[in-house]
HTML snippet that shows the backbone in 3Dmol.js (N, CA, C, O; Angstrom):
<script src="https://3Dmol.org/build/3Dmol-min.js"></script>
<div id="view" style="width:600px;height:400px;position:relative"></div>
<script>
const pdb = `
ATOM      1  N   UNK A   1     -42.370  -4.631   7.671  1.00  0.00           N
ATOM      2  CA  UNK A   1     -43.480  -5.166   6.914  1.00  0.00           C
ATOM      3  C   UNK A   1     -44.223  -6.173   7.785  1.00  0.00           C
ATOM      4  O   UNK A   1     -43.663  -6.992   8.515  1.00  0.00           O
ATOM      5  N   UNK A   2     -45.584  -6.026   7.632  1.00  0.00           N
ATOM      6  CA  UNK A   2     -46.510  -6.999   8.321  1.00  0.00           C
ATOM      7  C   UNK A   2     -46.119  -8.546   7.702  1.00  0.00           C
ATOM      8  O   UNK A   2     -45.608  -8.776   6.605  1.00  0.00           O
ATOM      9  N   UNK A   3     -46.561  -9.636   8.858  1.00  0.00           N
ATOM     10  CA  UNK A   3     -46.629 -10.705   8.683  1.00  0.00           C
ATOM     11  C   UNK A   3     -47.593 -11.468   8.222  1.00  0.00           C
ATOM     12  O   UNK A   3     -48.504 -11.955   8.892  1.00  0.00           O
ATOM     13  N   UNK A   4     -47.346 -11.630   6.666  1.00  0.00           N
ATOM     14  CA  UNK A   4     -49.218 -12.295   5.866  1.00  0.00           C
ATOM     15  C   UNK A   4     -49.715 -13.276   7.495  1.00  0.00           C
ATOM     16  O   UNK A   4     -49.079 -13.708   8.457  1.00  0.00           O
ATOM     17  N   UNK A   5     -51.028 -13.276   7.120  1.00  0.00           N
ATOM     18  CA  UNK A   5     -52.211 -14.035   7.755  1.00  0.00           C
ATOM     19  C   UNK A   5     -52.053 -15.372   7.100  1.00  0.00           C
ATOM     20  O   UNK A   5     -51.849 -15.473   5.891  1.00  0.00           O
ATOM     21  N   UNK A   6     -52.163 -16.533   8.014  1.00  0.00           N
ATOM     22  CA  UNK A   6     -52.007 -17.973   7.653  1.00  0.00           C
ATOM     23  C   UNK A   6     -53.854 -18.287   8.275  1.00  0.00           C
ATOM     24  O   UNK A   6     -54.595 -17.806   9.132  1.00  0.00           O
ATOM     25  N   UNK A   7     -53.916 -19.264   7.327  1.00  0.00           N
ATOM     26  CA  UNK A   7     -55.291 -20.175   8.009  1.00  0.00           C
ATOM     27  C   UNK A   7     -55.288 -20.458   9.111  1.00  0.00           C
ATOM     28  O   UNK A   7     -56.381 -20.552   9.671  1.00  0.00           O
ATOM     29  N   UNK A   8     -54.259 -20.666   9.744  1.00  0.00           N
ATOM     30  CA  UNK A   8     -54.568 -21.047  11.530  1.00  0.00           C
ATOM     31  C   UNK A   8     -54.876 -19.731  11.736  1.00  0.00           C
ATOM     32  O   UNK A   8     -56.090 -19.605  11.893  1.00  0.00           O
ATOM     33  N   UNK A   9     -54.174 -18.519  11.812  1.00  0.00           N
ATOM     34  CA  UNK A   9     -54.533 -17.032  12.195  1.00  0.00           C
ATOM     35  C   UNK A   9     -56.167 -17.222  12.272  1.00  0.00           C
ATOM     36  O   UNK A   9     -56.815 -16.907  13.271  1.00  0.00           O
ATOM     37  N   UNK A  10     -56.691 -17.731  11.186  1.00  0.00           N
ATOM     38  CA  UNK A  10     -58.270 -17.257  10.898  1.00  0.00           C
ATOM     39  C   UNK A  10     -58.938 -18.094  11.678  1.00  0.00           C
ATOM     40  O   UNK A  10     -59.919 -17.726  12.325  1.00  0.00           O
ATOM     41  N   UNK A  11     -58.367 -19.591  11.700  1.00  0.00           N
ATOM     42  CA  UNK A  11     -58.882 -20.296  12.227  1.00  0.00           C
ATOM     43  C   UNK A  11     -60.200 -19.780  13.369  1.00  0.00           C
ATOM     44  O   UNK A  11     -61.376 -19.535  13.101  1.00  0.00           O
ATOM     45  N   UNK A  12     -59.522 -19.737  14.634  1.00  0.00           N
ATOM     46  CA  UNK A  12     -59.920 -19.086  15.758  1.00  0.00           C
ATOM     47  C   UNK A  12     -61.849 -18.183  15.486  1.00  0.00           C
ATOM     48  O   UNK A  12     -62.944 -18.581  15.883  1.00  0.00           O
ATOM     49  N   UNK A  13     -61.503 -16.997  14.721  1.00  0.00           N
ATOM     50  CA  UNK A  13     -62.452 -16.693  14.040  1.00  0.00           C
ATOM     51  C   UNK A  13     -63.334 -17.137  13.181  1.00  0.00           C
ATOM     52  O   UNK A  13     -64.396 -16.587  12.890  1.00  0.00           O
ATOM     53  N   UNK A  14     -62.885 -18.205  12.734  1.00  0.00           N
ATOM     54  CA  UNK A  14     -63.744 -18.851  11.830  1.00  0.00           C
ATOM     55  C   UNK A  14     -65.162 -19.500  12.908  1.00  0.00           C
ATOM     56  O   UNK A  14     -66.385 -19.410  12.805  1.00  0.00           O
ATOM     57  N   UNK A  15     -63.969 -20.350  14.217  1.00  0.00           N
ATOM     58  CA  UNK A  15     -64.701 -21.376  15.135  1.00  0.00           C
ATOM     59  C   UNK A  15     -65.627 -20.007  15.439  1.00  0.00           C
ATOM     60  O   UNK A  15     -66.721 -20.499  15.717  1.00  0.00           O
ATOM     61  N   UNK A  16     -65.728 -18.932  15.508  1.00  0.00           N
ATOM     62  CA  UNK A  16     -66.732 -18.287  16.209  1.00  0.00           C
ATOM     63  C   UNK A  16     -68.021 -17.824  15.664  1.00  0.00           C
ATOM     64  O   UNK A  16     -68.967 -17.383  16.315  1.00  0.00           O
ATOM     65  N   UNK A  17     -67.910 -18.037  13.904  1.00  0.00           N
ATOM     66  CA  UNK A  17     -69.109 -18.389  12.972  1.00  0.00           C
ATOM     67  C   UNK A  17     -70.227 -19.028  13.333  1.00  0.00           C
ATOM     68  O   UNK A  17     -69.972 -19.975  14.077  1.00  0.00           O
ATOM     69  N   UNK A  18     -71.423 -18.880  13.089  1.00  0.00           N
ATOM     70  CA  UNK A  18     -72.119 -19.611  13.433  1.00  0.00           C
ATOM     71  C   UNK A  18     -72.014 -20.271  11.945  1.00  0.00           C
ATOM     72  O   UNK A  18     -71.450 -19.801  10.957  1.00  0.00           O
ATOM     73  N   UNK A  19     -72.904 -21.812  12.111  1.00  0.00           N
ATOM     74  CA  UNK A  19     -72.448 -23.333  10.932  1.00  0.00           C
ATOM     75  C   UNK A  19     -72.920 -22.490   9.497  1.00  0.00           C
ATOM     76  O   UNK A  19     -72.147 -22.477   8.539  1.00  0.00           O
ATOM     77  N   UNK A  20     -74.196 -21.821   9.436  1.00  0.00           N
ATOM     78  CA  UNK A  20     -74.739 -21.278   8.088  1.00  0.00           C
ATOM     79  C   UNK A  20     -73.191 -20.388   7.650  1.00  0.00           C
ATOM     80  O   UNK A  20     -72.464 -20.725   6.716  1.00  0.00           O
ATOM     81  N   UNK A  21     -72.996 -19.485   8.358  1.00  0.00           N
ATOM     82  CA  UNK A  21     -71.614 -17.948   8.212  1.00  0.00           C
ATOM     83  C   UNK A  21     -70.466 -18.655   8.073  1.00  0.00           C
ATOM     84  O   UNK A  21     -69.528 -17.944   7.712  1.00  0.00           O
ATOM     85  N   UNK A  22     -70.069 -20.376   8.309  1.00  0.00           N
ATOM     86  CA  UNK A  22     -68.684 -20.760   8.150  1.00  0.00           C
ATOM     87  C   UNK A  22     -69.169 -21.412   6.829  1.00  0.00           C
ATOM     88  O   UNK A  22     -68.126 -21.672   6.230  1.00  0.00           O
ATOM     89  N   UNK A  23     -70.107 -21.768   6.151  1.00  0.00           N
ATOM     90  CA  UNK A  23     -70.392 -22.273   5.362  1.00  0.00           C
ATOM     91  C   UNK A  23     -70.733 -21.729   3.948  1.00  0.00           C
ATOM     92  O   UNK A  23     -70.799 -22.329   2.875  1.00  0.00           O
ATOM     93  N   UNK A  24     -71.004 -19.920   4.371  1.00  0.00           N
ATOM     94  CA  UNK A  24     -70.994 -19.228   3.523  1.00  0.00           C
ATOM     95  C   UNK A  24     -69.817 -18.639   3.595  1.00  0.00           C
ATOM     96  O   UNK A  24     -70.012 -17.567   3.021  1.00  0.00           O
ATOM     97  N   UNK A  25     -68.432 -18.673   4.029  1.00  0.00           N
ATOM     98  CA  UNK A  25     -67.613 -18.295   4.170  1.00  0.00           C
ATOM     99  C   UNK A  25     -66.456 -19.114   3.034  1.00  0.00           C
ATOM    100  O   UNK A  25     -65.516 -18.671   2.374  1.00  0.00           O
ATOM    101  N   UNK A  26     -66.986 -20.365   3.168  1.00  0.00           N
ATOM    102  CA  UNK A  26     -66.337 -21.433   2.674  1.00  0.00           C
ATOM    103  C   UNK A  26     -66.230 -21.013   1.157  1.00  0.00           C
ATOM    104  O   UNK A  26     -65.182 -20.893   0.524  1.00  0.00           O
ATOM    105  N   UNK A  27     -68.157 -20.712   0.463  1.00  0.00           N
ATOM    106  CA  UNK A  27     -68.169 -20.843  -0.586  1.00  0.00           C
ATOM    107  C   UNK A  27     -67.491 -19.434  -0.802  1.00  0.00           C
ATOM    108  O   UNK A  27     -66.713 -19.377  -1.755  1.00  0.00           O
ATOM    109  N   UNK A  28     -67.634 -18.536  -0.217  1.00  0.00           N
ATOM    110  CA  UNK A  28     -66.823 -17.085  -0.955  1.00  0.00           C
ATOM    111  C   UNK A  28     -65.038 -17.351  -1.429  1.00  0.00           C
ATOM    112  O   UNK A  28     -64.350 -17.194  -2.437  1.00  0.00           O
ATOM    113  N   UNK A  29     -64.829 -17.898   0.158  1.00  0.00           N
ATOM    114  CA  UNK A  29     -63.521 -18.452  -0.214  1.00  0.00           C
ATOM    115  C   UNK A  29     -62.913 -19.347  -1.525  1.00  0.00           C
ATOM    116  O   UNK A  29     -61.803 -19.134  -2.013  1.00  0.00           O
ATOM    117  N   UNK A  30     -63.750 -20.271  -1.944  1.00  0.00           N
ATOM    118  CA  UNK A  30     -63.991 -21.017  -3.251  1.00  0.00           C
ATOM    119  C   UNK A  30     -63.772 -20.313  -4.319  1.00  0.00           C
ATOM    120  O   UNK A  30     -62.728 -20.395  -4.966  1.00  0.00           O
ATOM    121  N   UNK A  31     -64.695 -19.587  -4.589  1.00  0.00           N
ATOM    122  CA  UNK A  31     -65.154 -18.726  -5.396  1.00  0.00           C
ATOM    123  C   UNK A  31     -64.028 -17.784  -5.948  1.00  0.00           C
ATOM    124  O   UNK A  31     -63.780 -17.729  -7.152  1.00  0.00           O
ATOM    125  N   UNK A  32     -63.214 -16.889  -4.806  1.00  0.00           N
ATOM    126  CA  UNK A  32     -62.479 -16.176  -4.874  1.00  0.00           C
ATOM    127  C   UNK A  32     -61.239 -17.134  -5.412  1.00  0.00           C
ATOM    128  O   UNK A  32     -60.390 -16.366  -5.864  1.00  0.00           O
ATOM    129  N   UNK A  33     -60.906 -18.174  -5.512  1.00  0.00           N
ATOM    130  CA  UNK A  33     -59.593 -18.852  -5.581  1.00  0.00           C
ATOM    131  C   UNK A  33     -60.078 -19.347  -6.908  1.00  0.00           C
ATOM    132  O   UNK A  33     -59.284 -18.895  -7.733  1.00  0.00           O
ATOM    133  N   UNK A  34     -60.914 -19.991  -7.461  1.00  0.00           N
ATOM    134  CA  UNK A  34     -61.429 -20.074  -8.684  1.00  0.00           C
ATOM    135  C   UNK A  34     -61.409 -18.944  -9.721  1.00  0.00           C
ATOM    136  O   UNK A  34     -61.078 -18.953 -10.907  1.00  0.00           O
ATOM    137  N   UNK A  35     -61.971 -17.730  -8.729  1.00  0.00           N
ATOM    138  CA  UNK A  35     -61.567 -16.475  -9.933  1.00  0.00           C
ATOM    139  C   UNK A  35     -60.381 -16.127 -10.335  1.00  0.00           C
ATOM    140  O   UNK A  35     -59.860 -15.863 -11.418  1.00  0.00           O
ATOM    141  N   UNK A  36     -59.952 -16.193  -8.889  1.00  0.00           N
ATOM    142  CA  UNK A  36     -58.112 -15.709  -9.134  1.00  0.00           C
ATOM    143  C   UNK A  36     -57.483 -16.881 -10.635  1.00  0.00           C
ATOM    144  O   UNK A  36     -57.067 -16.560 -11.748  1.00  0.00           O
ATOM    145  N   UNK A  37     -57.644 -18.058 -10.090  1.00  0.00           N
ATOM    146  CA  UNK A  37     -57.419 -18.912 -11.192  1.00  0.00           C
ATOM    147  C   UNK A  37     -57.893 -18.910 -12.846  1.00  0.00           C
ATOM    148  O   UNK A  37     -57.243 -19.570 -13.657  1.00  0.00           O
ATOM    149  N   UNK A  38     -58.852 -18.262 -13.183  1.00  0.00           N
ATOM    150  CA  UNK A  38     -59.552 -17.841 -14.177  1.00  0.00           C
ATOM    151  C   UNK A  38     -58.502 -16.302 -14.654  1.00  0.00           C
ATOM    152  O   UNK A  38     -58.256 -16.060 -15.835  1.00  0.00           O
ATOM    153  N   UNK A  39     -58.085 -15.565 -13.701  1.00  0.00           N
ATOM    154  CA  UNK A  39     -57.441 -14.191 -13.954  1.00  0.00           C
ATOM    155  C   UNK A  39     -56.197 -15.141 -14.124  1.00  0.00           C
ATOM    156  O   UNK A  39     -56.036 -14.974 -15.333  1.00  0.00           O
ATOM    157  N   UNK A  40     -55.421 -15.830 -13.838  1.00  0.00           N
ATOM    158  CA  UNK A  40     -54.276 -16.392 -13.812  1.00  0.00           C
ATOM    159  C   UNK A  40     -54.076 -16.693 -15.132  1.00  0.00           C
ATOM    160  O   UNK A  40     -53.515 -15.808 -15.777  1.00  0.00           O
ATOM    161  N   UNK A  41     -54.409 -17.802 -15.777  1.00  0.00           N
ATOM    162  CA  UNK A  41     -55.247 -18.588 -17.330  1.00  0.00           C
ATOM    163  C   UNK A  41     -55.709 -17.045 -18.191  1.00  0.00           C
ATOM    164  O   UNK A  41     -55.994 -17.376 -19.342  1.00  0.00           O
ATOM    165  N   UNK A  42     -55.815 -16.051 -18.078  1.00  0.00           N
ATOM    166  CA  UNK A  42     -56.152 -15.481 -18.523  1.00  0.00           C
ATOM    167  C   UNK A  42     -55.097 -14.316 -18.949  1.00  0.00           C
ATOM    168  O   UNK A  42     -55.210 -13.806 -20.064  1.00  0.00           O
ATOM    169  N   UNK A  43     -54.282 -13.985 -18.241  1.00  0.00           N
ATOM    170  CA  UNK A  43     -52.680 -13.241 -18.153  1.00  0.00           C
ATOM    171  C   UNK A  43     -52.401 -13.791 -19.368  1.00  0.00           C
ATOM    172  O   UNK A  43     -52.502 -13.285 -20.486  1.00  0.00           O
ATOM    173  N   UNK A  44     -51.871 -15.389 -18.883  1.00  0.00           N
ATOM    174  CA  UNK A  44     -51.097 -16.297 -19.218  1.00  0.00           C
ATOM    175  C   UNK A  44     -51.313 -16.109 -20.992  1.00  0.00           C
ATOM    176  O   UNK A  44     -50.365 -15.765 -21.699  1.00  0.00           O
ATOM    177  N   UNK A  45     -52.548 -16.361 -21.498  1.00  0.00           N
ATOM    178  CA  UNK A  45     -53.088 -16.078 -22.651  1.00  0.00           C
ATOM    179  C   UNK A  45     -52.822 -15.181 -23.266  1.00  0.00           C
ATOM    180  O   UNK A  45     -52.338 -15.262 -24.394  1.00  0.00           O
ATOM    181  N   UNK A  46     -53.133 -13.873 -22.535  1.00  0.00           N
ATOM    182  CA  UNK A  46     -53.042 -12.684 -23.253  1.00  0.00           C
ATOM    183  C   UNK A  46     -52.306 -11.874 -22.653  1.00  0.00           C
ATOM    184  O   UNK A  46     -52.888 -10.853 -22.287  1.00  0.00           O
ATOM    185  N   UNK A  47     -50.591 -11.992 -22.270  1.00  0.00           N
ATOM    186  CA  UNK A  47     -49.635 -10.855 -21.375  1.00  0.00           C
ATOM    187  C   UNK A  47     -49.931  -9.640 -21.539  1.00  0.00           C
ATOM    188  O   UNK A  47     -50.250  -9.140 -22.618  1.00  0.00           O
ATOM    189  N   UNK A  48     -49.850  -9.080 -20.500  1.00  0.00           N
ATOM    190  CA  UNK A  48     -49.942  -7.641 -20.548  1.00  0.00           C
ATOM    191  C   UNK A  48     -48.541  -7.275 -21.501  1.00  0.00           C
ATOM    192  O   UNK A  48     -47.552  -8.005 -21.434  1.00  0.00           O
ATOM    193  N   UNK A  49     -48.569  -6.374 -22.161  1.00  0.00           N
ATOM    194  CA  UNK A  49     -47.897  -5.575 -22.946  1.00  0.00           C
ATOM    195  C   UNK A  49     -46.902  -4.481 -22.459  1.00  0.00           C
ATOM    196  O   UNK A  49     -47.200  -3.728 -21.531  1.00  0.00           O
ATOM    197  N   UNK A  50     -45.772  -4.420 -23.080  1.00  0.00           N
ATOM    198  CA  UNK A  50     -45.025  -3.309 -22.113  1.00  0.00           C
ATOM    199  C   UNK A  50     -45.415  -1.764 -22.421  1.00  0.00           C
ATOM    200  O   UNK A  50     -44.845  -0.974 -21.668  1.00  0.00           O
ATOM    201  N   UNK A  51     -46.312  -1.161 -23.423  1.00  0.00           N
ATOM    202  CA  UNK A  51     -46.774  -0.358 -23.394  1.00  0.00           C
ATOM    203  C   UNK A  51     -48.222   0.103 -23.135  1.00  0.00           C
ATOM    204  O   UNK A  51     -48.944   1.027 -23.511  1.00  0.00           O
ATOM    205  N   UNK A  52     -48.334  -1.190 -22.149  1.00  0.00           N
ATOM    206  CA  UNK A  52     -49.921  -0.952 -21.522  1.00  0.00           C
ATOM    207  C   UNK A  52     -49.662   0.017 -20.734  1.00  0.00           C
ATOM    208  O   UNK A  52     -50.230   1.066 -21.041  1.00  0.00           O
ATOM    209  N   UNK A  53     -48.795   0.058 -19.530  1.00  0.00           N
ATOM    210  CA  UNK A  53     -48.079   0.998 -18.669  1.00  0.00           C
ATOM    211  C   UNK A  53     -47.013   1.666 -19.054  1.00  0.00           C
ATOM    212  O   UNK A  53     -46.285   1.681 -18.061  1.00  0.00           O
ATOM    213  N   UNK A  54     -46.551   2.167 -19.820  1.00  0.00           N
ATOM    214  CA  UNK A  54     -46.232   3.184 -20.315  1.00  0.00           C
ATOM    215  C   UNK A  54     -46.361   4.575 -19.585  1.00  0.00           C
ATOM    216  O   UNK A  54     -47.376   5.103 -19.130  1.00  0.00           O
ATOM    217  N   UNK A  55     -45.292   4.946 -19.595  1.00  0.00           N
ATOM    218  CA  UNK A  55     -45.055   6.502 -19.037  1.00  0.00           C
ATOM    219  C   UNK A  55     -45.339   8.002 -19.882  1.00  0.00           C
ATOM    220  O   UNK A  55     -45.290   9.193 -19.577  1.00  0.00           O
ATOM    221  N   UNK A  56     -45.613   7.330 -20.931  1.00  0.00           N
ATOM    222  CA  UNK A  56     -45.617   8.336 -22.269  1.00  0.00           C
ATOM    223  C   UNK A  56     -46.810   9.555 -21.602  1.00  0.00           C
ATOM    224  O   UNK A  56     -46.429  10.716 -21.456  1.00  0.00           O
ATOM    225  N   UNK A  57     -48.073   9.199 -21.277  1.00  0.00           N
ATOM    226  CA  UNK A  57     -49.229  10.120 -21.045  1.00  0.00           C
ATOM    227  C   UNK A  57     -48.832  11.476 -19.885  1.00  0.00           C
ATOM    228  O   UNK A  57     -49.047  10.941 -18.797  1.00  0.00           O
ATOM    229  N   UNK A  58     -48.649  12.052 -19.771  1.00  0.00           N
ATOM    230  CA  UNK A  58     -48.799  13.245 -18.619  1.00  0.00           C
ATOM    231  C   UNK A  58     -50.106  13.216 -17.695  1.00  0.00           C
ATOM    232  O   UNK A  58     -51.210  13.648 -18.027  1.00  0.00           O
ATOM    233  N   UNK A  59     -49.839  12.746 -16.721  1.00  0.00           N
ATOM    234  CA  UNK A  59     -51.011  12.501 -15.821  1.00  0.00           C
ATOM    235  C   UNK A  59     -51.908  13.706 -15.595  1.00  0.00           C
ATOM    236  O   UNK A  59     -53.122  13.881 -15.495  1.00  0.00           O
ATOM    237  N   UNK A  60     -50.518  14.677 -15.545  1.00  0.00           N
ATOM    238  CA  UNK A  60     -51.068  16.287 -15.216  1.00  0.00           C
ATOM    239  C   UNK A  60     -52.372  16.860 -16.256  1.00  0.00           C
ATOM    240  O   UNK A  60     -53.212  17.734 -16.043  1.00  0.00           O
ATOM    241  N   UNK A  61     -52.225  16.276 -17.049  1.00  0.00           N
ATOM    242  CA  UNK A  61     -52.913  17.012 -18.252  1.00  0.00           C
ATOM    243  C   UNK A  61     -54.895  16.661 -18.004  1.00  0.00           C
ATOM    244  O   UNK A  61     -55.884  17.357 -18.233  1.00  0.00           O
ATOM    245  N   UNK A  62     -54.696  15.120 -17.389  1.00  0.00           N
ATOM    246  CA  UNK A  62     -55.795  15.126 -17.327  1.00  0.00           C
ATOM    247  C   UNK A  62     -56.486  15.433 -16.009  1.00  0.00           C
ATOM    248  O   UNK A  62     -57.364  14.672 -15.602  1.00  0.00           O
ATOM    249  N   UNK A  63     -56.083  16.654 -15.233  1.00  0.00           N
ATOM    250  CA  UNK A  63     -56.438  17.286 -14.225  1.00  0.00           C
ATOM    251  C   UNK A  63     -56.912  18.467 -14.781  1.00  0.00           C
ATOM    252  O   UNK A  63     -56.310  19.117 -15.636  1.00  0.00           O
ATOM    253  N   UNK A  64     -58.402  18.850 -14.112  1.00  0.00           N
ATOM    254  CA  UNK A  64     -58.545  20.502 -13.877  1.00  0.00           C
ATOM    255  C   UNK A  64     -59.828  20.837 -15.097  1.00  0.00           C
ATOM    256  O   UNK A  64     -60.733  21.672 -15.104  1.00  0.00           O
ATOM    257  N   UNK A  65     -59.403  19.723 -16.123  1.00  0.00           N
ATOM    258  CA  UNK A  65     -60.652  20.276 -17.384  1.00  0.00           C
ATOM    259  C   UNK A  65     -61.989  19.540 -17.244  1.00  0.00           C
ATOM    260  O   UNK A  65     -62.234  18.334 -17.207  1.00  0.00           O
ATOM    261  N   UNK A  66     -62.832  20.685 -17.174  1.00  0.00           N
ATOM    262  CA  UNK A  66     -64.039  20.314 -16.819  1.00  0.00           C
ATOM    263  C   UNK A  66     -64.967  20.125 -15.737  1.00  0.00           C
ATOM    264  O   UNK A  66     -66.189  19.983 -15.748  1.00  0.00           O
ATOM    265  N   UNK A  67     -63.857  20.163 -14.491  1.00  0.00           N
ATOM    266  CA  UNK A  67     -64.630  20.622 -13.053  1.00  0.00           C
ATOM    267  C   UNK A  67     -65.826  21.142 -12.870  1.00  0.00           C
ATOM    268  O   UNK A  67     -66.924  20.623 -12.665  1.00  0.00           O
ATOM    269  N   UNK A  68     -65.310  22.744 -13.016  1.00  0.00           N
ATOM    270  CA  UNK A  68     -66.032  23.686 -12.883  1.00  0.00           C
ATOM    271  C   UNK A  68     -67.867  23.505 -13.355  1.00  0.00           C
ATOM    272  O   UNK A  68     -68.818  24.045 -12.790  1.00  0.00           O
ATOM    273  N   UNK A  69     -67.893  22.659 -14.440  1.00  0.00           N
ATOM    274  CA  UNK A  69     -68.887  22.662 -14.619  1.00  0.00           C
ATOM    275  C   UNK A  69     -69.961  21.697 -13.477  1.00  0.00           C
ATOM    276  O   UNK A  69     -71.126  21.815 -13.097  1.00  0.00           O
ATOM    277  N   UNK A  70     -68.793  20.688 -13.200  1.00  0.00           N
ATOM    278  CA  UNK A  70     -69.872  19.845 -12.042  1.00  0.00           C
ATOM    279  C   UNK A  70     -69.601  20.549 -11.143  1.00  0.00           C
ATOM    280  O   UNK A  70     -69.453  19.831 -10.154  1.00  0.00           O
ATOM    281  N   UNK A  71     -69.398  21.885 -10.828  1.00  0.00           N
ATOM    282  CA  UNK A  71     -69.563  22.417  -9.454  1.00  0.00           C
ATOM    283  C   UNK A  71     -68.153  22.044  -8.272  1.00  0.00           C
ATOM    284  O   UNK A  71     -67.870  22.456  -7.147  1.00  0.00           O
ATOM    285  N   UNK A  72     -67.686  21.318  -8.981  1.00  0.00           N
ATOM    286  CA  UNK A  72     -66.726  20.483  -7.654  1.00  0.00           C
ATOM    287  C   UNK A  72     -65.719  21.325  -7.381  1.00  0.00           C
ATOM    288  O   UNK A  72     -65.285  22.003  -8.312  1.00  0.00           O
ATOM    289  N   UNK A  73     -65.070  21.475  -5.900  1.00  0.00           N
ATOM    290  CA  UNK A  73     -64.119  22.418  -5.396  1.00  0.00           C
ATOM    291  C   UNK A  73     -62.760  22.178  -5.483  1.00  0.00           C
ATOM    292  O   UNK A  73     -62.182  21.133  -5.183  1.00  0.00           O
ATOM    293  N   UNK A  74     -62.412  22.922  -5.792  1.00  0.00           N
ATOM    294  CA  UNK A  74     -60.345  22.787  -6.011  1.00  0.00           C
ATOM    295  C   UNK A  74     -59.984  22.082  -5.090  1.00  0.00           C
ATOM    296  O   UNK A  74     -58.791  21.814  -4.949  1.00  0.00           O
TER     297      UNK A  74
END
`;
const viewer = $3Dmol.createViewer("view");
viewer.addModel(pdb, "pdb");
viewer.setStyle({}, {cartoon: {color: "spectrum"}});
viewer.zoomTo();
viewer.render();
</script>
Protein backbone atom coordinates (compact mmCIF):
# COMPACT_ATOMS: atom_id res chain seq x y z
CA UNK A 1 0.00 0.00 0.00
CA UNK A 2 1.05 3.55 -0.93
CA UNK A 3 2.28 6.00 1.59
CA UNK A 4 -0.59 8.92 2.20
CA UNK A 5 0.90 12.40 1.07
CA UNK A 6 1.83 14.73 4.11
CA UNK A 7 1.92 18.68 3.66
CA UNK A 8 5.62 18.78 3.52
CA UNK A 9 5.25 16.22 0.37
CA UNK A 10 3.20 19.21 -1.22
CA UNK A 11 5.05 21.65 0.19
CA UNK A 12 7.81 21.79 -2.52
CA UNK A 13 5.00 22.18 -5.17
CA UNK A 14 3.15 24.48 -3.59
CA UNK A 15 6.65 26.92 -3.44
CA UNK A 16 6.40 26.56 -7.27
CA UNK A 17 2.82 28.36 -7.48
CA UNK A 18 2.84 31.48 -8.51
CA UNK A 19 1.33 34.02 -5.12
CA UNK A 20 -2.40 34.40 -6.99
CA UNK A 21 -2.36 29.88 -7.63
CA UNK A 22 -1.01 29.40 -3.83
CA UNK A 23 -3.66 31.60 -2.77
CA UNK A 24 -6.29 30.07 -4.72
CA UNK A 25 -5.10 26.89 -3.64
CA UNK A 26 -5.42 27.85 -0.07
CA UNK A 27 -9.07 28.80 -0.46
CA UNK A 28 -10.02 25.36 -2.29
CA UNK A 29 -8.20 23.70 0.39
CA UNK A 30 -10.52 25.60 3.04
CA UNK A 31 -13.38 24.98 1.42
CA UNK A 32 -12.88 21.31 0.94
CA UNK A 33 -12.19 20.76 4.84
CA UNK A 34 -15.24 22.86 5.73
CA UNK A 35 -17.34 20.65 3.44
CA UNK A 36 -15.95 17.52 4.64
CA UNK A 37 -16.92 18.95 8.10
CA UNK A 38 -20.50 19.83 7.09
CA UNK A 39 -20.69 15.89 5.58
CA UNK A 40 -19.25 14.85 9.00
CA UNK A 41 -22.24 16.89 11.25
CA UNK A 42 -24.35 15.58 8.85
CA UNK A 43 -23.72 11.49 9.13
CA UNK A 44 -23.58 12.17 12.66
CA UNK A 45 -27.34 13.47 12.51
CA UNK A 46 -28.74 11.27 10.26
CA UNK A 47 -26.61 7.53 10.28
CA UNK A 48 -26.71 5.75 7.46
CA UNK A 49 -28.98 2.79 7.98
CA UNK A 50 -28.07 -0.84 7.72
CA UNK A 51 -30.43 -1.40 4.98
CA UNK A 52 -29.28 1.46 2.92
CA UNK A 53 -26.64 -1.11 1.59
CA UNK A 54 -28.29 -3.98 1.64
CA UNK A 55 -27.63 -6.95 -0.53
CA UNK A 56 -31.25 -7.78 -1.09
CA UNK A 57 -31.42 -6.08 -4.95
CA UNK A 58 -29.81 -8.32 -7.82
CA UNK A 59 -27.53 -6.06 -9.53
CA UNK A 60 -27.92 -8.40 -12.55
CA UNK A 61 -31.39 -7.53 -13.12
CA UNK A 62 -30.75 -4.08 -13.75
CA UNK A 63 -28.53 -4.86 -16.78
CA UNK A 64 -29.51 -5.26 -20.49
CA UNK A 65 -33.25 -3.59 -20.36
CA UNK A 66 -33.54 -0.98 -22.57
CA UNK A 67 -30.22 -0.61 -24.44
CA UNK A 68 -31.16 -1.47 -27.57
CA UNK A 69 -33.22 1.34 -27.90
CA UNK A 70 -30.34 3.96 -27.30
CA UNK A 71 -28.47 2.17 -29.89
CA UNK A 72 -25.62 1.25 -27.43
CA UNK A 73 -23.36 -1.92 -28.09
CA UNK A 74 -23.12 -5.09 -25.93
Amino acid sequence: MAQPLTADDLLPLVAKLPHDEQVRLAQLALRAARDSTRDDAAYRAQPVRAEEFSQDDDGASWEGEGWEANGAPR
